[in-house]
C-alpha positions as CSV (number, residue, x, y, z in Angstrom):
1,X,17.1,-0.5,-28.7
2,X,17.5,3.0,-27.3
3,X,13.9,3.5,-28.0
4,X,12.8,0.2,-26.1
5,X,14.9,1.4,-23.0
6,X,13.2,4.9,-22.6
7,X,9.8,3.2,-22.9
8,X,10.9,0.9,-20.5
9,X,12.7,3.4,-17.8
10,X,9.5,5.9,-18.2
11,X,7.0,2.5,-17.2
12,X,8.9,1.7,-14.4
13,X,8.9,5.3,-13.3
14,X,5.0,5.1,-13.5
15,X,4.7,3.0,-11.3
16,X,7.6,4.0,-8.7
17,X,6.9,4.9,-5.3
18,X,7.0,8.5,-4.3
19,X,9.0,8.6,-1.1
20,X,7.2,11.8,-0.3
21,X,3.7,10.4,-0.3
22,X,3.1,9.1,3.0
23,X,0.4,6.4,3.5
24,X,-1.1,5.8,6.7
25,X,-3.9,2.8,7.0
26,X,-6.7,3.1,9.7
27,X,-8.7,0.9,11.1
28,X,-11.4,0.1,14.2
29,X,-14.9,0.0,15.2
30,X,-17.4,2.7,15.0
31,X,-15.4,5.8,16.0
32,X,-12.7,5.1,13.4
33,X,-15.3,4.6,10.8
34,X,-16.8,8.2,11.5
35,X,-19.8,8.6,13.5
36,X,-20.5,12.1,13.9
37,X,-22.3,14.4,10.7
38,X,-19.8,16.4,8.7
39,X,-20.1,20.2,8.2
40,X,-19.8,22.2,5.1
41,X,-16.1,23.3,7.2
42,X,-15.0,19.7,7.0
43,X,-15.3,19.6,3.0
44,X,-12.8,21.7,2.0
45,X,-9.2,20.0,1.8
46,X,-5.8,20.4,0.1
47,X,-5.3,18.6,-2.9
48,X,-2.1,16.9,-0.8
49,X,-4.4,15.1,1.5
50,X,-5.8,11.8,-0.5
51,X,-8.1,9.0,0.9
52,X,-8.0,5.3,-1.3
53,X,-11.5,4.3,-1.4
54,X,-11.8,1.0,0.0
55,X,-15.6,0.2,-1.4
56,X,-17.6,1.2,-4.5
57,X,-19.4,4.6,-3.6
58,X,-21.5,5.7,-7.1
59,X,-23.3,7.7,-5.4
60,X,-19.6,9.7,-4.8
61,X,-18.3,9.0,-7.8
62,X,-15.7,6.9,-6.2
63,X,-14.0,3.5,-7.4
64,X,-12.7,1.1,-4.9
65,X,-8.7,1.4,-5.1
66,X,-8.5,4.6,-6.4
67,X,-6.9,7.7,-4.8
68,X,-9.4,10.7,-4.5
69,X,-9.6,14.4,-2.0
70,X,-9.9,13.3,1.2
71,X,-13.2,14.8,1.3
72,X,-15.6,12.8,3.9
73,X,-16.5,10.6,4.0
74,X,-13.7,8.7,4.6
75,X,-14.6,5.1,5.4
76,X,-17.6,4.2,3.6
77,X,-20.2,5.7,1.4
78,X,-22.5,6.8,4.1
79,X,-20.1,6.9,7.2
80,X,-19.4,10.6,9.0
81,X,-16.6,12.4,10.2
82,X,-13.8,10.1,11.7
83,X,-10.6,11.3,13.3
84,X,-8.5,10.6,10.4
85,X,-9.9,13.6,8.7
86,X,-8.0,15.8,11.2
87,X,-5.0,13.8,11.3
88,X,-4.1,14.2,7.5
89,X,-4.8,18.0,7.3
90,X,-2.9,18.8,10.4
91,X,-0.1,16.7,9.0
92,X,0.0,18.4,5.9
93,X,0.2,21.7,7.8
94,X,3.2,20.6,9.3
95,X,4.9,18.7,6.7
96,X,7.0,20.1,3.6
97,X,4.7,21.3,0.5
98,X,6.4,18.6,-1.4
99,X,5.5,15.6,1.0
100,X,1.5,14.5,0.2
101,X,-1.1,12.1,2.9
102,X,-3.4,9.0,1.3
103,X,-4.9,7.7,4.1
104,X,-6.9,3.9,3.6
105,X,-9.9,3.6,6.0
106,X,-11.4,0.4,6.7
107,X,-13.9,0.4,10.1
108,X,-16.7,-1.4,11.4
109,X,-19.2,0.2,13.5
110,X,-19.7,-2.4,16.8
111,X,-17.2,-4.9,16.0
112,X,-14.3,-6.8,17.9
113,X,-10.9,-6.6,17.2
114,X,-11.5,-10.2,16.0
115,X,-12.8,-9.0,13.0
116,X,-9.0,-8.0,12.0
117,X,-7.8,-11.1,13.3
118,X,-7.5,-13.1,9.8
119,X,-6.9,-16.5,11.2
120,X,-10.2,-16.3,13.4
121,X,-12.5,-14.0,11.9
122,X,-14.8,-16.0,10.2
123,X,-15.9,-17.8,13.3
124,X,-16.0,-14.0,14.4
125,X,-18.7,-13.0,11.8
126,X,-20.6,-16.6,12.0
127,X,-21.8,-15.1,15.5
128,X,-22.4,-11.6,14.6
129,X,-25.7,-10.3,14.4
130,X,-27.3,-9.1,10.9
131,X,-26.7,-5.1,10.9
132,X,-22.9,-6.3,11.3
133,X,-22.6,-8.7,8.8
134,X,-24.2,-6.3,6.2
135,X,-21.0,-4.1,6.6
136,X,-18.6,-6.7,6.6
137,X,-20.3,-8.0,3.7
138,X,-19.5,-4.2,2.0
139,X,-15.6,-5.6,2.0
140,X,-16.3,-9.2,0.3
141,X,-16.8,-10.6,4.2
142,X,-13.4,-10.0,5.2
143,X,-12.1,-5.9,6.0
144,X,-9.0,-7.2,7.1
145,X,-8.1,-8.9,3.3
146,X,-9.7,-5.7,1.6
147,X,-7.4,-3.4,4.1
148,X,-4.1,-5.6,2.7
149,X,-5.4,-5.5,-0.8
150,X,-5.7,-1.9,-0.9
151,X,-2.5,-1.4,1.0
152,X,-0.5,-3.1,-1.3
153,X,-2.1,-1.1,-4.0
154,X,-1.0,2.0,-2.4
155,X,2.2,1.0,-1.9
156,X,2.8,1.3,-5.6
157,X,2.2,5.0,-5.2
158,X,4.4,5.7,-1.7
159,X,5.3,4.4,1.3
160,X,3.4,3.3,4.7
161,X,4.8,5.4,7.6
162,X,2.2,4.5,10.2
163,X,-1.1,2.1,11.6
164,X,-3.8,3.7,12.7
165,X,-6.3,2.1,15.4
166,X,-9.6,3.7,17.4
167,X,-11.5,0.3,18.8
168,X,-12.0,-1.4,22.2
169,X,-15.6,-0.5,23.2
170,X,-16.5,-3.7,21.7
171,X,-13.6,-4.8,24.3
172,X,-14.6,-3.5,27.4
173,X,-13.0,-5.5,30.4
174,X,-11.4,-7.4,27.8
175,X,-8.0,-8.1,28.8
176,X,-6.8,-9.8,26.2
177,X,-7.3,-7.2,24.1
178,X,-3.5,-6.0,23.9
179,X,-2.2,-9.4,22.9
180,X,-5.1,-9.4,20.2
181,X,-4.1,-6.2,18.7
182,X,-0.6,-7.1,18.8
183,X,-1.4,-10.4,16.4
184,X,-3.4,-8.1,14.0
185,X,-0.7,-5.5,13.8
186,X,2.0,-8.2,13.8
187,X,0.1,-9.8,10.9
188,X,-0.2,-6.2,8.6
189,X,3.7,-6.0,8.9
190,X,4.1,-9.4,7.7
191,X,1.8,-9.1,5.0
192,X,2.6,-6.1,3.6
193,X,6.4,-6.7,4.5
194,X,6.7,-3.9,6.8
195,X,9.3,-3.2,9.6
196,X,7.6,-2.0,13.2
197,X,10.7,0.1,13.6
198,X,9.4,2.3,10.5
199,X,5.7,1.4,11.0
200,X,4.3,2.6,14.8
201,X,0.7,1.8,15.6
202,X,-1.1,4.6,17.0
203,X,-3.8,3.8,18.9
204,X,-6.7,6.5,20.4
205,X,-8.4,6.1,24.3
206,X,-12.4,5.8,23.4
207,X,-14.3,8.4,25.0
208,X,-13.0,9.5,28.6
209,X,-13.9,9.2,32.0
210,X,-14.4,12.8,32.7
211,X,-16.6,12.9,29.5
212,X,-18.9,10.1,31.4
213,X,-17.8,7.8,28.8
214,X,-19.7,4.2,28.9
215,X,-16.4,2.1,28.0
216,X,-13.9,4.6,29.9
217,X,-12.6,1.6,31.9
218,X,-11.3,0.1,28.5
219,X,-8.8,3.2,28.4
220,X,-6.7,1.6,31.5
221,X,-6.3,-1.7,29.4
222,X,-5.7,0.5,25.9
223,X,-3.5,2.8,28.0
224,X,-1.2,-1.1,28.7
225,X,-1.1,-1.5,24.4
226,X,3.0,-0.4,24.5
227,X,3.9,-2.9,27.3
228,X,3.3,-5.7,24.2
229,X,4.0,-3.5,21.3
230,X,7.1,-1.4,21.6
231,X,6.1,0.7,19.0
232,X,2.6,1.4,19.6
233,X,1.6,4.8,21.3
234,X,-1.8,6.1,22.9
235,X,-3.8,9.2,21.9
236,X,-5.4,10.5,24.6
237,X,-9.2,11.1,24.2
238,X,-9.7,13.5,27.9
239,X,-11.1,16.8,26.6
240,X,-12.4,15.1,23.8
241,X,-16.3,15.9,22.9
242,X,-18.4,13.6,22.8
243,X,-22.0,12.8,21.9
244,X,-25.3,12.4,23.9
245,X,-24.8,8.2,23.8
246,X,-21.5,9.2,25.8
247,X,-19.8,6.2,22.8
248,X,-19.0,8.6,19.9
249,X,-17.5,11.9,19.4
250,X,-19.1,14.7,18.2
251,X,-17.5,16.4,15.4
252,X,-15.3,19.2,17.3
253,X,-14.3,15.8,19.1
254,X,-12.9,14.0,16.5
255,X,-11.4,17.1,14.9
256,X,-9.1,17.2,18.2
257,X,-8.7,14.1,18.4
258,X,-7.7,13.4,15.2
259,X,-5.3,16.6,15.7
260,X,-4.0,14.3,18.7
261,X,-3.0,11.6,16.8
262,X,-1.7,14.0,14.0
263,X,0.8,15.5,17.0
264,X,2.0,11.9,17.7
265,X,2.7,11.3,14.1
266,X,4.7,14.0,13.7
267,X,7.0,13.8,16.4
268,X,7.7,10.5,15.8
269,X,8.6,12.0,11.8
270,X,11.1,14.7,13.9
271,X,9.0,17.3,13.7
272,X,8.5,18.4,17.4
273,X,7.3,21.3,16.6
274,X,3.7,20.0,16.2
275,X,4.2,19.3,20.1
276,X,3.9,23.1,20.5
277,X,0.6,23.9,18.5
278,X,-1.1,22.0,22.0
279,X,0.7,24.1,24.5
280,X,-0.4,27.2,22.5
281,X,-4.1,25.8,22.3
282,X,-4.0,25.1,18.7
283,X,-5.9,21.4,17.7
């Protein structure tokens, strides 16, 4: 009996979460999913920075639901340099040695937000033109069930701390938009039995005004996001690189952005300090 009860404590301790593995999920459009090349800089990555692989990548020797070096890319097997790269190593600078980052990624290039709206987006994808529906069809034709499927997979291993969200081109002028994101966000807590309180939604401007960004007006509706979601704050995208299509980043771009929202995070973990590394010119 003694014997049956240690085989029985060390299973459950298998499979316990890790309090100090923080789990973030992301999600968007084209500059979530990483549009910009990555360089030789961008490969190298502690081994306390993880990325759940939300697709089948062979070619990367990468199973879908299974925790790997964040190494990009990060989103699917051909996608680029997103902002979440950034985000998890400048979080793990900041954060204790013992605490570790697994970051899920699940991004469309050129879709709505009613692609994450589960209720409404098959009527979504119906519409959408082919190049679309080839990269939904890359999550079984529905990213927002793969992104709860691999969440609650993860949260075996630790603990969701925050939402990530970079979409709105798609958007533009669309006023709704806040009310939209508020049902999908409202729907990831209640799937995955969250509490907003413990889970904020972190949401980047797309490409800026001063940049000569295309969608920059969509940053005045983004910028309204916390008047529905009390727990949702804006990264700010001014300063931000971008490329020549003035829609995408370029790779320093996304490396500050994704320091941005990295700088968020970690205030809101009580960690002010990472508030500083801006004033001193560190991204």
């Amino acid at each position: 009996m003694m014997l049956l009860c240690l085989l029985l404590l060390a299973r459950d301790a298998a499979y316990a979460q890790d309090p100090d593995f923080h789990i973030y999920l992301c999600l968007g459009q084209s500059n979530m999913e990483g549009n910009a090349r990555f360089e030789d800089r961008d490969t190298s990555v502690s081994d306390r920075f993880l990325v759940m692989e939300a697709v089948d990548c062979p070619s990367l020797n990468r199973a879908m639901g299974k925790w790997y070096p964040a190494r990009p890319p990060l989103c699917r097997c051909q996608t680029g340099l997103t902002p979440v790269d950034y985000f998890g190593r400048k979080l793990i600078a900041a954060l204790p040695v013992k605490v570790r980052v697994g970051v899920i990624n699940i991004s469309v290039g050129g879709c709505k937000i009613e692609l994450f709206d589960k209720d409404g987006f098959a009527d979504y994808v119906a519409t959408a033109p082919g190049w679309l529906k080839n990269m939904v069809n890359e999550y079984s034709g529905n990213p927002y069930a793969r992104l709860v499927d691999m969440a609650r997979l993860a949260q075996r291993d630790g603990v969701i701390k925050g939402i990530l969200l970079h979409q709105g081109e798609s958007n533009t002028g669309d006023t709704r938009w806040p009310l939209k994101v508020k049902k999908v966000y409202e729907q990831l807590l209640q799937d995955l039995q969250l509490d907003a309180a413990q889970v904020p939604l972190l949401a980047g401007e797309v490409v800026h005004a001063e940049q000569g960004g295309i969608c920059a007006s969509m940053n005045r509706i983004i910028g309204t996001l916390p008047q529905v979601i009390p727990t949702a704050h804006i990264i700010s995208s001014q300063g931000c690189a971008d490329a020549e299509d003035n829609l995408h980043f370029n790779a320093e771009g996304y490396r500050v952005l994704g320091g941005r929202y990295a700088d968020v995070m970690l205030a809101l973990l009580g960690y002010p300090r990472a508030q500083g590394d801006r004033a001193k010119g560190v991204e």
